[in-house]
C-alpha positions as CSV (number, residue, x, y, z in Angstrom):
1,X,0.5,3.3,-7.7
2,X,-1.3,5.1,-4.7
3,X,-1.8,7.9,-6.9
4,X,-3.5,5.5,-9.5
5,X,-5.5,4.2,-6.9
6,X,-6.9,7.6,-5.6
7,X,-7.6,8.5,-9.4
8,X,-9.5,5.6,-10.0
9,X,-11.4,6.0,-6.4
10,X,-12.4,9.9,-8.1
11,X,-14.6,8.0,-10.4
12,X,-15.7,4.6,-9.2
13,X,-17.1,4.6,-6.0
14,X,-17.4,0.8,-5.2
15,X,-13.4,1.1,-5.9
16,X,-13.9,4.3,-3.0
17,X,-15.6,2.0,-0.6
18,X,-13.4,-1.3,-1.5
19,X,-10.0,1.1,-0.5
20,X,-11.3,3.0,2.3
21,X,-11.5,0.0,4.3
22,X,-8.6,-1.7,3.2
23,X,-6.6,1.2,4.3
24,X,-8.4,1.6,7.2
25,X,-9.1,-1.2,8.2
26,X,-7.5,-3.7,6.1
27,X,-5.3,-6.4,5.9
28,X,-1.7,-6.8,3.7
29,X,-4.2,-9.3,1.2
30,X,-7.1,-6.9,1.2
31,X,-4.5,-3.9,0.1
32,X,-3.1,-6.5,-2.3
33,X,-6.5,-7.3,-3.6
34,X,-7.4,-3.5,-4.2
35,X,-3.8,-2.6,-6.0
36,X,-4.3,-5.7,-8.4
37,X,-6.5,-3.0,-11.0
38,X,-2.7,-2.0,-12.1
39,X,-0.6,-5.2,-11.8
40,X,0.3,-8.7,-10.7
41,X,1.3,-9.1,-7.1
42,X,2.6,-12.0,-8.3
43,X,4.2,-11.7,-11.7
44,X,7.2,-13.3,-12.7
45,X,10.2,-10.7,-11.8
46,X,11.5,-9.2,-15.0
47,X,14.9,-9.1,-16.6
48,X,15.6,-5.3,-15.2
49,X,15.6,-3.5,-12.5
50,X,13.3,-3.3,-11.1
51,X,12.4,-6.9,-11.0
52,X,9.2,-6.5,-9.1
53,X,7.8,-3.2,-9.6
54,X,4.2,-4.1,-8.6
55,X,5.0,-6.3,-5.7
56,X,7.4,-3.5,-4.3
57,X,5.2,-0.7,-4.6
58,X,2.3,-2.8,-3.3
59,X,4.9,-3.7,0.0
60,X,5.7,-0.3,0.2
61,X,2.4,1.3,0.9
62,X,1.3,-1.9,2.7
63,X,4.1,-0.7,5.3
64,X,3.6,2.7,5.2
65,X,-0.2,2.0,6.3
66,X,1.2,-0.1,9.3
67,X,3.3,2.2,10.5
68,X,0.8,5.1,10.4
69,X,-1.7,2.1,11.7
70,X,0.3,1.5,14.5
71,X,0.8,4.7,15.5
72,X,-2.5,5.3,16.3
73,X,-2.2,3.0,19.0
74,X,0.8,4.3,20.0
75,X,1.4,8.1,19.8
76,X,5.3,8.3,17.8
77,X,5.9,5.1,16.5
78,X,5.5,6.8,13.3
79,X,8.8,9.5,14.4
80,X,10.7,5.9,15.5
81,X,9.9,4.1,12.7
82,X,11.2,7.2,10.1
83,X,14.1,8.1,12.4
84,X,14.8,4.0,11.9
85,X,14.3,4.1,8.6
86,X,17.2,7.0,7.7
87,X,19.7,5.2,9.7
């Protein structure tokens, strides 16, 4: 979906501006907002796997950006986090 979202920034620069600052500076909502070009964040879950594709990817990149967020403000919470994650 990112990937979708950087293609669609190559051609529309209002989208540019709307994701630069919600990725820089933005909220979970104001990520949510931008990502609804390619789905529902909302949508009833379907009847396969995966039940909420758009509302995962959304939360997936919405925590990726706070981790990389946070460890801005504090040099290697981005090595903790991973090294966390692959527990």
């Amino acid at each position: 979906m990112l990937e979708k979202a950087v293609s669609k920034s190559r051609v529309d620069q209002s989208y540019t501006e709307m994701m630069e600052d919600a990725l820089l500076r933005g909220s979970t909502v104001e990520l949510r907002e931008l990502l609804s070009a390619f789905g529902d964040y909302r949508a009833p879950p379907r009847s396969e796997f995966p039940f909420y594709p758009h509302s995962d990817a959304v939360n997936g990149i919405d925590s990726a950006m706070g981790a990389i967020k946070f460890d801005t403000l504090k040099p290697g919470a981005l090595q903790e986090h991973i090294d966390f994650c692959n527990m």
